[in-house]
PDB file of N, CA, C and O in Angstrom:
ATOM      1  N   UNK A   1      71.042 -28.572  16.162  1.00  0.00           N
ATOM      2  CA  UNK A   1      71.335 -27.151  16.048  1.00  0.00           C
ATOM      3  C   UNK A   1      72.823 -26.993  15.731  1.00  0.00           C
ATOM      4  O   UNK A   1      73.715 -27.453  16.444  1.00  0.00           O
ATOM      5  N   UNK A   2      73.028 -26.260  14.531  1.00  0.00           N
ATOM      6  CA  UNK A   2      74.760 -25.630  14.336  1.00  0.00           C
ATOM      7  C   UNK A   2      75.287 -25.060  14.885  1.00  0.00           C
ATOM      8  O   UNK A   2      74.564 -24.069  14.781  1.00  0.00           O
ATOM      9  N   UNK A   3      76.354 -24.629  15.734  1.00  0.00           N
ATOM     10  CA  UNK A   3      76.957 -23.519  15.849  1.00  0.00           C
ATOM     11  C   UNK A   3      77.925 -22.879  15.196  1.00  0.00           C
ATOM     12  O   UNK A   3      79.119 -23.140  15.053  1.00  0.00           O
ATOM     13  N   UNK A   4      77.172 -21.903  14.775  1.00  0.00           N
ATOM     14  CA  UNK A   4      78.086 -20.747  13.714  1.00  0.00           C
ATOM     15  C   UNK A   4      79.077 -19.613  14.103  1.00  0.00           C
ATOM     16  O   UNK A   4      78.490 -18.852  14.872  1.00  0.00           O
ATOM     17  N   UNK A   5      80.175 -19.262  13.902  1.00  0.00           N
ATOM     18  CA  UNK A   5      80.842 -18.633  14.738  1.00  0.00           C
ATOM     19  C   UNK A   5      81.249 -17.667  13.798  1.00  0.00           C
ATOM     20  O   UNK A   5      81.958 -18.056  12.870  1.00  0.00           O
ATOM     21  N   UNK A   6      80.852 -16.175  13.885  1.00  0.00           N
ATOM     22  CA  UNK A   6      82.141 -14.998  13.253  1.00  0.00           C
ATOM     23  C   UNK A   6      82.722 -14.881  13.495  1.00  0.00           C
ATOM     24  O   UNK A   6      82.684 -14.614  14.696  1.00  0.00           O
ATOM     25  N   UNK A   7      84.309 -14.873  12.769  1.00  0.00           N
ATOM     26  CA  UNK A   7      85.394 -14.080  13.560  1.00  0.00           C
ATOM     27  C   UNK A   7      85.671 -13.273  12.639  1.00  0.00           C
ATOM     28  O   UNK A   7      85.768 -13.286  11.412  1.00  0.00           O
ATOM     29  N   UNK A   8      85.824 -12.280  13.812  1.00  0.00           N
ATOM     30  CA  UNK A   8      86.365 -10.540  13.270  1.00  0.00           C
ATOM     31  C   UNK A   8      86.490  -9.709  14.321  1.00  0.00           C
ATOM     32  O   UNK A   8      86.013 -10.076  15.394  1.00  0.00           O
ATOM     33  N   UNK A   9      86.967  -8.788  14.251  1.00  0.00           N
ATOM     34  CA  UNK A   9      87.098  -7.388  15.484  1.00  0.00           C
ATOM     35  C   UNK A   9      85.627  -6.396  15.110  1.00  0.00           C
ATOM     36  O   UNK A   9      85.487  -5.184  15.271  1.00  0.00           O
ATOM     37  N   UNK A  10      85.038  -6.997  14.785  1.00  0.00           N
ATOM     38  CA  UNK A  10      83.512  -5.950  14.837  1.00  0.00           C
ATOM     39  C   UNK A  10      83.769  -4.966  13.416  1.00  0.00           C
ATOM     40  O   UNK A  10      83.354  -3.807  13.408  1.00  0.00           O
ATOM     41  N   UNK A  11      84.475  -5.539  12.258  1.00  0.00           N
ATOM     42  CA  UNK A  11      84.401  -4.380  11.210  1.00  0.00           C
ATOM     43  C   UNK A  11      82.814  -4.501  10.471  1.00  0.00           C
ATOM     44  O   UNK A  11      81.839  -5.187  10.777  1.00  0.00           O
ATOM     45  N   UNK A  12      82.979  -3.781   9.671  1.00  0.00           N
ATOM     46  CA  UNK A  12      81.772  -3.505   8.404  1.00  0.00           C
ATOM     47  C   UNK A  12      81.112  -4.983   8.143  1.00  0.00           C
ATOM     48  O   UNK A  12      80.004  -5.472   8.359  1.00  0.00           O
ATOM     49  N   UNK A  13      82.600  -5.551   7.448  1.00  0.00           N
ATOM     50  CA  UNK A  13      82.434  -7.167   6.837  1.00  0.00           C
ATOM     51  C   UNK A  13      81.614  -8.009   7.739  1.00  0.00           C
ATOM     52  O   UNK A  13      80.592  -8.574   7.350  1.00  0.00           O
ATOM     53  N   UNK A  14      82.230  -8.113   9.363  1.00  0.00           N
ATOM     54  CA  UNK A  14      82.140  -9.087   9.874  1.00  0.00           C
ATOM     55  C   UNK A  14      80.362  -8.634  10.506  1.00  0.00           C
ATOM     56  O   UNK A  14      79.393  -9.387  10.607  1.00  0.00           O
ATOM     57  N   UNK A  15      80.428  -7.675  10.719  1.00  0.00           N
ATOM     58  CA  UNK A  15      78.730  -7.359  10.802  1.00  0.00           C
ATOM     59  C   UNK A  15      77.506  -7.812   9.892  1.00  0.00           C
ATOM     60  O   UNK A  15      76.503  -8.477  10.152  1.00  0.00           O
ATOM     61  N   UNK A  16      78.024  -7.121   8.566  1.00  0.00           N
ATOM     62  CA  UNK A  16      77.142  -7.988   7.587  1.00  0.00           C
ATOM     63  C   UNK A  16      76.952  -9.670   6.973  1.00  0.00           C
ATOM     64  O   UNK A  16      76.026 -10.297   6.457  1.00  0.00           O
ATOM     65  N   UNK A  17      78.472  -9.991   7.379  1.00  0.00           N
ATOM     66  CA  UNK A  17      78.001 -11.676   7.395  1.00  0.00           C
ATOM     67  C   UNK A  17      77.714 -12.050   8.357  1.00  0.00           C
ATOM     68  O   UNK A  17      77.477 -13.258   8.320  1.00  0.00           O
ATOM     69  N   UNK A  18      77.529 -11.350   9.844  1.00  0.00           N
ATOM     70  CA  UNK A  18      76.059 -11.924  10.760  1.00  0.00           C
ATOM     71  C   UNK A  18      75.006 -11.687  10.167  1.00  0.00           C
ATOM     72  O   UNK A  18      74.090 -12.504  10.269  1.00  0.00           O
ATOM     73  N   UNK A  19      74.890 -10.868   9.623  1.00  0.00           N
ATOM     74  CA  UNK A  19      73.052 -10.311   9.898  1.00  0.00           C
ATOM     75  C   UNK A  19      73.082 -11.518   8.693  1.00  0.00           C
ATOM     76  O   UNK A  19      72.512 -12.524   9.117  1.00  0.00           O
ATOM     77  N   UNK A  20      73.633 -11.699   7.197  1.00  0.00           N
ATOM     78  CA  UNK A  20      73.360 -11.986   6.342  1.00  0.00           C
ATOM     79  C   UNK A  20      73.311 -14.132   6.480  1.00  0.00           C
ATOM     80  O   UNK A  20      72.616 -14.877   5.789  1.00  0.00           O
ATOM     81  N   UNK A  21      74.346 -14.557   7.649  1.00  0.00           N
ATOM     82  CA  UNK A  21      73.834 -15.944   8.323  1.00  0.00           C
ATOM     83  C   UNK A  21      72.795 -16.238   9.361  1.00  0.00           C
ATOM     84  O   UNK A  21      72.200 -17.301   9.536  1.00  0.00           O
ATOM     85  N   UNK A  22      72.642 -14.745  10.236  1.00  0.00           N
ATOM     86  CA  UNK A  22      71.549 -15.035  10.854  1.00  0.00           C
ATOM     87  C   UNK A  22      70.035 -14.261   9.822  1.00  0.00           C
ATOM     88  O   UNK A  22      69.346 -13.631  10.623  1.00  0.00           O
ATOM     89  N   UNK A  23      69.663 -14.211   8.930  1.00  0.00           N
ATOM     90  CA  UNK A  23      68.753 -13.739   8.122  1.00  0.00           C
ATOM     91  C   UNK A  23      68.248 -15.108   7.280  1.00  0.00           C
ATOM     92  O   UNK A  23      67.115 -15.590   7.276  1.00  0.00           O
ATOM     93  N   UNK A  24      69.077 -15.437   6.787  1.00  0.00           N
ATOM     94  CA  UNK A  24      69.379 -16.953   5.696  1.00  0.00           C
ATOM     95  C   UNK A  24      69.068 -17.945   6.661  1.00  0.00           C
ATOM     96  O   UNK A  24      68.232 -18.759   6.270  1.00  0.00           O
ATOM     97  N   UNK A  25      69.400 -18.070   7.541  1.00  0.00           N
ATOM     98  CA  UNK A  25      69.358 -19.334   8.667  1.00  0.00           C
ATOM     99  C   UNK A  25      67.866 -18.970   9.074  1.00  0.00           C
ATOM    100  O   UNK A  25      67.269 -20.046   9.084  1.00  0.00           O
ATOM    101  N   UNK A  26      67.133 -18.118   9.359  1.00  0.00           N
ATOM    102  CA  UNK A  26      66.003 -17.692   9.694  1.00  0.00           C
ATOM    103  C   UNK A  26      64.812 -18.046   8.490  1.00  0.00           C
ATOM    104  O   UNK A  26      63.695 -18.533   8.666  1.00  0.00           O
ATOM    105  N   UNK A  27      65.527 -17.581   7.095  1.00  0.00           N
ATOM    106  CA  UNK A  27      64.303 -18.124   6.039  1.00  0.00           C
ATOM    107  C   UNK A  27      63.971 -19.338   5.433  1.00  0.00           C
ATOM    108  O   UNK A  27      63.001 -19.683   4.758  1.00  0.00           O
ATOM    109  N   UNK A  28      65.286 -20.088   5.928  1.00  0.00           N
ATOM    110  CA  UNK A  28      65.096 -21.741   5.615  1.00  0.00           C
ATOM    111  C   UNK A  28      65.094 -22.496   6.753  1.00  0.00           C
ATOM    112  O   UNK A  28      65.431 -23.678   6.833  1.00  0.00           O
ATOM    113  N   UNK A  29      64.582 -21.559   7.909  1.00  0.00           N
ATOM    114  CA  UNK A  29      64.082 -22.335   9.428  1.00  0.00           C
ATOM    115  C   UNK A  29      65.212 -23.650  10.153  1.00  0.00           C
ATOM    116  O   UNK A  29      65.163 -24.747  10.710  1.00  0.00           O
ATOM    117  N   UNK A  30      65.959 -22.853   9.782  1.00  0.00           N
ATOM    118  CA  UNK A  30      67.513 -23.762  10.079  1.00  0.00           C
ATOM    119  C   UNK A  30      67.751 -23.142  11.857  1.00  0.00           C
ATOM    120  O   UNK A  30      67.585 -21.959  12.156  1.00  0.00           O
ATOM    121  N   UNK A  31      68.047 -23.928  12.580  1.00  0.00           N
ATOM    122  CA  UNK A  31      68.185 -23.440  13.820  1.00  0.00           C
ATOM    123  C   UNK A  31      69.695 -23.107  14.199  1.00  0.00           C
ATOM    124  O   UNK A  31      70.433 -24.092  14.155  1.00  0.00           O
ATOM    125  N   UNK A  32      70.236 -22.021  14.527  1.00  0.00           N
ATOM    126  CA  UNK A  32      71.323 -22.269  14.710  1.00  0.00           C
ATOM    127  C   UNK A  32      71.536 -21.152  15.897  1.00  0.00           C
ATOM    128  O   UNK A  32      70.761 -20.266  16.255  1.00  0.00           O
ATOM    129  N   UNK A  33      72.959 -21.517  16.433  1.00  0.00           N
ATOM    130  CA  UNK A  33      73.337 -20.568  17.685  1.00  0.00           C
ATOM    131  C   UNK A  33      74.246 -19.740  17.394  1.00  0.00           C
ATOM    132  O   UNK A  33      75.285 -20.397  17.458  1.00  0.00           O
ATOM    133  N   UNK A  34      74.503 -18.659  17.101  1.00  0.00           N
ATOM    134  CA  UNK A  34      75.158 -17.982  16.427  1.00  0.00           C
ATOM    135  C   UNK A  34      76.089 -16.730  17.207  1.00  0.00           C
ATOM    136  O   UNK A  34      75.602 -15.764  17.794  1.00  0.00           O
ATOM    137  N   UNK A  35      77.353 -16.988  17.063  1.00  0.00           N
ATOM    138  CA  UNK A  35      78.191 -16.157  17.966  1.00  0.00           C
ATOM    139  C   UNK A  35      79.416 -15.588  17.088  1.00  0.00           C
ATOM    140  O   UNK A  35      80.076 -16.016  16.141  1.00  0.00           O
ATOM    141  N   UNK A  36      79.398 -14.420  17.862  1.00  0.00           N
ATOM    142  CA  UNK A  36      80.574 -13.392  17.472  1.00  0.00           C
ATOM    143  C   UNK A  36      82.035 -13.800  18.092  1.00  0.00           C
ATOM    144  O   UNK A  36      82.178 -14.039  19.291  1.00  0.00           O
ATOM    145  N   UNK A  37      83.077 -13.852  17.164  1.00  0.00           N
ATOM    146  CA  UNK A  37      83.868 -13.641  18.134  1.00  0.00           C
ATOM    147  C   UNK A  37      85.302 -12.981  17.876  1.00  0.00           C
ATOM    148  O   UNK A  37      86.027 -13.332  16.945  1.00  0.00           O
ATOM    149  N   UNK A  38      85.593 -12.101  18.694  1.00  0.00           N
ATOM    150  CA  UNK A  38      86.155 -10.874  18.338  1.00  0.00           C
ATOM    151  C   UNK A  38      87.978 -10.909  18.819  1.00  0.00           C
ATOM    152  O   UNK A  38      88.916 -10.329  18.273  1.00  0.00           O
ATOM    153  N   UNK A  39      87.978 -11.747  19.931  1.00  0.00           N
ATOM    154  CA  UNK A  39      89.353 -11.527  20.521  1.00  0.00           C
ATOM    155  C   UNK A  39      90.274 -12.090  19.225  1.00  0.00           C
ATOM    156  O   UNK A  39      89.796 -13.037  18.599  1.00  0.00           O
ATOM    157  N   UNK A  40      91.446 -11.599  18.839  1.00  0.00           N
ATOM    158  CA  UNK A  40      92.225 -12.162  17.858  1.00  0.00           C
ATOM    159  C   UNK A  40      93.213 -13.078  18.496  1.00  0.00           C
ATOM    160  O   UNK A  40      94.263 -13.225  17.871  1.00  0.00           O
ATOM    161  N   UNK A  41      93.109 -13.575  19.366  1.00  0.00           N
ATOM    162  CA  UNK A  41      93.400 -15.027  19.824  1.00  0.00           C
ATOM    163  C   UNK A  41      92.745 -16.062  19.558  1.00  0.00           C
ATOM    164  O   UNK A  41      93.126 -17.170  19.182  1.00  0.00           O
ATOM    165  N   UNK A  42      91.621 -15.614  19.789  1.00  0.00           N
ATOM    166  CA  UNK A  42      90.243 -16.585  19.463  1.00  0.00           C
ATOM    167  C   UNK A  42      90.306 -17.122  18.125  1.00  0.00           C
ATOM    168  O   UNK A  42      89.994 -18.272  17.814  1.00  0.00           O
ATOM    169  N   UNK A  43      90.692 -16.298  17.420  1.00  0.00           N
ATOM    170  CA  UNK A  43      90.635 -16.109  15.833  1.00  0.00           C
ATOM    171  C   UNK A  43      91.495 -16.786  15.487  1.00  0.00           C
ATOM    172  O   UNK A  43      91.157 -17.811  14.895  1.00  0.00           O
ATOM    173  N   UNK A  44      92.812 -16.558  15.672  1.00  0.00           N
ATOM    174  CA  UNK A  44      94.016 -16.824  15.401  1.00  0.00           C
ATOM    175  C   UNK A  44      94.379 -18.347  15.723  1.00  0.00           C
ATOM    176  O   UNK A  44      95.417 -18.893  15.348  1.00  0.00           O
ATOM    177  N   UNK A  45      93.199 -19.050  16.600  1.00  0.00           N
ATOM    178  CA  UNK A  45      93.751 -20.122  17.161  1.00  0.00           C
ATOM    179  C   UNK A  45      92.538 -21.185  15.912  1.00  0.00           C
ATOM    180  O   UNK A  45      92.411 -22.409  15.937  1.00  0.00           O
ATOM    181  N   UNK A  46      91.912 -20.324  15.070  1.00  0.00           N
ATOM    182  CA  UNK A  46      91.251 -20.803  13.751  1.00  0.00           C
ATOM    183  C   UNK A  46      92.319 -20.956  12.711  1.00  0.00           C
ATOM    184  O   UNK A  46      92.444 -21.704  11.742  1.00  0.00           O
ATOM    185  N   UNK A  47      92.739 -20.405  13.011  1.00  0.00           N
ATOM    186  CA  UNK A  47      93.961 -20.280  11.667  1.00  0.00           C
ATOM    187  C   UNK A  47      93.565 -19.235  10.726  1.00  0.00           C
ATOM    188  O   UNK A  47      94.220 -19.315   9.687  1.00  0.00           O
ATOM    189  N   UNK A  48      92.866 -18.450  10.735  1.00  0.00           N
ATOM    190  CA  UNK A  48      92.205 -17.222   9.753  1.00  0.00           C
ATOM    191  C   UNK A  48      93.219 -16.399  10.396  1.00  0.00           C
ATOM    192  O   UNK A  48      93.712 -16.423  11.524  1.00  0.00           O
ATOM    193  N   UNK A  49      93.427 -15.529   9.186  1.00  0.00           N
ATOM    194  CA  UNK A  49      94.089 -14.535   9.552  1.00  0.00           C
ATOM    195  C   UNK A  49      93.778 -13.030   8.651  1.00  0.00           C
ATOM    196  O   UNK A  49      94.375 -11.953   8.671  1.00  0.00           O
ATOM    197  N   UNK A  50      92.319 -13.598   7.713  1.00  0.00           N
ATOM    198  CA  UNK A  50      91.957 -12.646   6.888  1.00  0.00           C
ATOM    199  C   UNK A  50      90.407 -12.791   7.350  1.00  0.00           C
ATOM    200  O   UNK A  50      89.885 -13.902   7.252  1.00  0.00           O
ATOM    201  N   UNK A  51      89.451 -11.390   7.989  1.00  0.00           N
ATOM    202  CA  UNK A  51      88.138 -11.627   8.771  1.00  0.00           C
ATOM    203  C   UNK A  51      87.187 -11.467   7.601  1.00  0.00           C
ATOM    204  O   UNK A  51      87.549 -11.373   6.428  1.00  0.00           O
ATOM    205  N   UNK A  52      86.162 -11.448   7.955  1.00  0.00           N
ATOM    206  CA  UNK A  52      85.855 -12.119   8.297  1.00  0.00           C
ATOM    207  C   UNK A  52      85.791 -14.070   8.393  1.00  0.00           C
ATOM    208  O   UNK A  52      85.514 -14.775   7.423  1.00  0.00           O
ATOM    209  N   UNK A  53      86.027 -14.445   9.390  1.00  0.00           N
ATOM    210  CA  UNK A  53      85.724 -15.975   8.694  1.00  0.00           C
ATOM    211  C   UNK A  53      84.222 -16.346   9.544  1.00  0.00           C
ATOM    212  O   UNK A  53      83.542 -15.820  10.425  1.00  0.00           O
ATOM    213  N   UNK A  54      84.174 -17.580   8.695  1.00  0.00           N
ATOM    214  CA  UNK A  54      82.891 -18.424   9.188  1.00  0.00           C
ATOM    215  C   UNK A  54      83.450 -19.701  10.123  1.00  0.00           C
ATOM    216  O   UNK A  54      84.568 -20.081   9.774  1.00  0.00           O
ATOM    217  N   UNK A  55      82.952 -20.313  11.077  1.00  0.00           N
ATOM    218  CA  UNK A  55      83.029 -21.310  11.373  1.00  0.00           C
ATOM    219  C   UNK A  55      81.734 -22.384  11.747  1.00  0.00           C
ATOM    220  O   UNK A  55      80.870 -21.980  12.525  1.00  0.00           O
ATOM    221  N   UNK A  56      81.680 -23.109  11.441  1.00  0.00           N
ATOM    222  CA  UNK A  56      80.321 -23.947  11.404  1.00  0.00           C
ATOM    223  C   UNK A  56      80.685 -25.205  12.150  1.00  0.00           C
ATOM    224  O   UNK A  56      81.498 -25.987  11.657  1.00  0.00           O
ATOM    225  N   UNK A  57      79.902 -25.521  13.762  1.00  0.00           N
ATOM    226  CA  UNK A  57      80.905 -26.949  14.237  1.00  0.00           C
ATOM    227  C   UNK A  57      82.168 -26.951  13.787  1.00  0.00           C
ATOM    228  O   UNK A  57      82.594 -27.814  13.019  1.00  0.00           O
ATOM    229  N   UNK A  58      83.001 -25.776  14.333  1.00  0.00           N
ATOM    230  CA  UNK A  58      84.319 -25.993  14.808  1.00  0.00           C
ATOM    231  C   UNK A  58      85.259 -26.371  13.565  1.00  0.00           C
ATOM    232  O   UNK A  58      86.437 -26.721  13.640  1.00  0.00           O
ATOM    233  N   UNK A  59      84.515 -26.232  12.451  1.00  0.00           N
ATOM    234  CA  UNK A  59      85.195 -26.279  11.236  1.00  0.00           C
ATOM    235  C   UNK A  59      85.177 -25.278  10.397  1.00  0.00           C
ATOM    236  O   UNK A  59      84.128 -24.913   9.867  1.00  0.00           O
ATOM    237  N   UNK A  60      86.416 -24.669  10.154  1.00  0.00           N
ATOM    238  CA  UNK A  60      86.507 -23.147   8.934  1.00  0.00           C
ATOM    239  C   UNK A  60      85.775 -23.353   7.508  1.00  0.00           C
ATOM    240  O   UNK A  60      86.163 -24.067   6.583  1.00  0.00           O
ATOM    241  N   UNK A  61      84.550 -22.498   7.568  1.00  0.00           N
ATOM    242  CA  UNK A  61      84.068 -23.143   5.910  1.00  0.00           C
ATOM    243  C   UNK A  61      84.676 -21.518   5.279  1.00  0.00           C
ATOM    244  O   UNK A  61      84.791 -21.334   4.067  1.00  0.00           O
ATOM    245  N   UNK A  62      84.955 -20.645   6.109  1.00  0.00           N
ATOM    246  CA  UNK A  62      85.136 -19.227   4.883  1.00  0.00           C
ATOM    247  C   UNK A  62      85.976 -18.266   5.707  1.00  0.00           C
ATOM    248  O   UNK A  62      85.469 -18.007   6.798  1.00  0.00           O
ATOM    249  N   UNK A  63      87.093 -17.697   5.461  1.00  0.00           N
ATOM    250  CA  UNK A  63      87.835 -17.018   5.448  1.00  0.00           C
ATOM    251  C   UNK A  63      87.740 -15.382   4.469  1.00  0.00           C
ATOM    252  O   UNK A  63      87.541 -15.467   3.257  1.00  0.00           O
ATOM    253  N   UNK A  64      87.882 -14.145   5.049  1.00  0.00           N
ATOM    254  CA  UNK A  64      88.639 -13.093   4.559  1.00  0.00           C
ATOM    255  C   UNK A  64      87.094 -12.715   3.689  1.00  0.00           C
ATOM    256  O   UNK A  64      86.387 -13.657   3.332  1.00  0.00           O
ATOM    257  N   UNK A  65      86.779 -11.639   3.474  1.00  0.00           N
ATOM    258  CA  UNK A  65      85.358 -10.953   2.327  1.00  0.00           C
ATOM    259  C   UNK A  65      83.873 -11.463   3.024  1.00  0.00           C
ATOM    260  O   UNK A  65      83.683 -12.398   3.801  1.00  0.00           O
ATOM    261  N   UNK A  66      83.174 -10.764   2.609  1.00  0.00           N
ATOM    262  CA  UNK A  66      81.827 -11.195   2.867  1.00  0.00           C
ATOM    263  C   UNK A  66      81.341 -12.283   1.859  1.00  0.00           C
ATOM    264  O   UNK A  66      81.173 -12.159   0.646  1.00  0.00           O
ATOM    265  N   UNK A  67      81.085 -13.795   2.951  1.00  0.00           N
ATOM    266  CA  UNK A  67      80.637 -14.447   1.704  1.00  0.00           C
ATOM    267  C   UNK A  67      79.223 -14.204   0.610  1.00  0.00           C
ATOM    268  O   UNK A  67      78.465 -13.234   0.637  1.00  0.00           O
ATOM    269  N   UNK A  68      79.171 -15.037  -0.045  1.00  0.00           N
ATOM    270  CA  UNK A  68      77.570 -14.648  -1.053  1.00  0.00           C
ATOM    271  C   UNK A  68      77.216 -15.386  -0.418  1.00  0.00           C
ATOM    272  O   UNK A  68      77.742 -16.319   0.188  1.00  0.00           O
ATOM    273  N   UNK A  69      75.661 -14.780  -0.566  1.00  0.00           N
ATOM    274  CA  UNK A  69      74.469 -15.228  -0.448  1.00  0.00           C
ATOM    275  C   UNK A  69      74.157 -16.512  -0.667  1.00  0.00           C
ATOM    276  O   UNK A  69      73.742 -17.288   0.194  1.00  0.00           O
ATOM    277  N   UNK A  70      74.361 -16.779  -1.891  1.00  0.00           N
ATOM    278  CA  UNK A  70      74.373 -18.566  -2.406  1.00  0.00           C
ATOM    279  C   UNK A  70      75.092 -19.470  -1.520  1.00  0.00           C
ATOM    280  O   UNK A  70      74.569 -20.529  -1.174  1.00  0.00           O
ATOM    281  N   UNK A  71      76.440 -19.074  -1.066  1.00  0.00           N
ATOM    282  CA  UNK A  71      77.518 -19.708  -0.100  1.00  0.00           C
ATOM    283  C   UNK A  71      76.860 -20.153   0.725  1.00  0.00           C
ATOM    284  O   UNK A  71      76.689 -21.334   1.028  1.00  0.00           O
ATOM    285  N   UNK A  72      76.186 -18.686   1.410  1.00  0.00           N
ATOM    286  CA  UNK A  72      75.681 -19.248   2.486  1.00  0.00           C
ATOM    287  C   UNK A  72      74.874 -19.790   2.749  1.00  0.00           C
ATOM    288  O   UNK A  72      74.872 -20.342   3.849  1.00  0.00           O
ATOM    289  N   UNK A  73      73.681 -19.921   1.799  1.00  0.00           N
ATOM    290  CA  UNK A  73      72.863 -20.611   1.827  1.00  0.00           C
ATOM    291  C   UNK A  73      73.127 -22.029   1.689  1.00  0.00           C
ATOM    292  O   UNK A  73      72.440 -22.859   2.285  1.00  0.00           O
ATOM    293  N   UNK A  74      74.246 -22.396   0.810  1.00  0.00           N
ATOM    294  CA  UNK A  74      74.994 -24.101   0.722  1.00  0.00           C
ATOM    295  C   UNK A  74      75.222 -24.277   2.120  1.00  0.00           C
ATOM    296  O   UNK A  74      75.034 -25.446   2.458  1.00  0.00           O
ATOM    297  N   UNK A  75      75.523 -23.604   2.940  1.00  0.00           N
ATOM    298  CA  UNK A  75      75.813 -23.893   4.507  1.00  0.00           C
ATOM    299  C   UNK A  75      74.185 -24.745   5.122  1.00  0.00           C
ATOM    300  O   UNK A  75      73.977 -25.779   5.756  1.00  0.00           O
ATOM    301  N   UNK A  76      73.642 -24.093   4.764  1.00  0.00           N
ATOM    302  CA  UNK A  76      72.221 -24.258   5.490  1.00  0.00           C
ATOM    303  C   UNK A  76      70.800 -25.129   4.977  1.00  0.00           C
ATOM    304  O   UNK A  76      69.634 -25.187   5.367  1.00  0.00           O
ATOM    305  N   UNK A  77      71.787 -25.901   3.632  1.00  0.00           N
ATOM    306  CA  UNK A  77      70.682 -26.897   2.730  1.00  0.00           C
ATOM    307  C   UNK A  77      70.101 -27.649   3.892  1.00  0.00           C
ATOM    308  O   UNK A  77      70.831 -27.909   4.848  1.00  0.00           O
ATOM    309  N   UNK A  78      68.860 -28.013   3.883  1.00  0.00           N
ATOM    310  CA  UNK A  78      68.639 -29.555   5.104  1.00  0.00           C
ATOM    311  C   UNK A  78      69.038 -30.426   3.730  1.00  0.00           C
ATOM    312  O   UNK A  78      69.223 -30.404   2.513  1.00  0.00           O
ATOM    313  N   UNK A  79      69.009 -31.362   5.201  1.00  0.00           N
ATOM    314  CA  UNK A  79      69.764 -32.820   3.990  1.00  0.00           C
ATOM    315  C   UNK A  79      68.106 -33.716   4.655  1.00  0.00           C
ATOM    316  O   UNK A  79      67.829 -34.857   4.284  1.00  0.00           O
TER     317      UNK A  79
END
């Protein structure tokens, strides 16, 4: 199982790239644990400083805009 992490303060962006990793992760039966996280310490200690970002196992795959669809789906290929 992945753990996927948003960071953002709860804007527009960072809402729709949950629904849009937990939606995608759901249609290619990818299991993942998926958490918000909002404090800008939290964030900041990612090194993002533009929200939304992604983090996947503790590694930054996306910074700042809502990613695409395709992106995210490269997140979630099975190998």
């Amino acid at each position: 199982m992945q753990t996927v992490k948003v960071l953002g303060g709860g804007c527009h962006n960072c809402k729709v790239t949950y629904k849009l990793i937990e939606d995608i992760a759901r249609e290619k039966g990818v299991s993942v644990h998926l958490e918000k996280v909002e404090d800008i310490q939290d964030i900041m200690a990612y090194d993002v400083m533009s929200t939304p970002g992604v983090v996947i196992d503790e590694s930054v795959v996306h910074r700042g805009g809502v990613p695409s669809r395709a992106q995210v789906e490269g997140w979630f290929t099975k190998e």
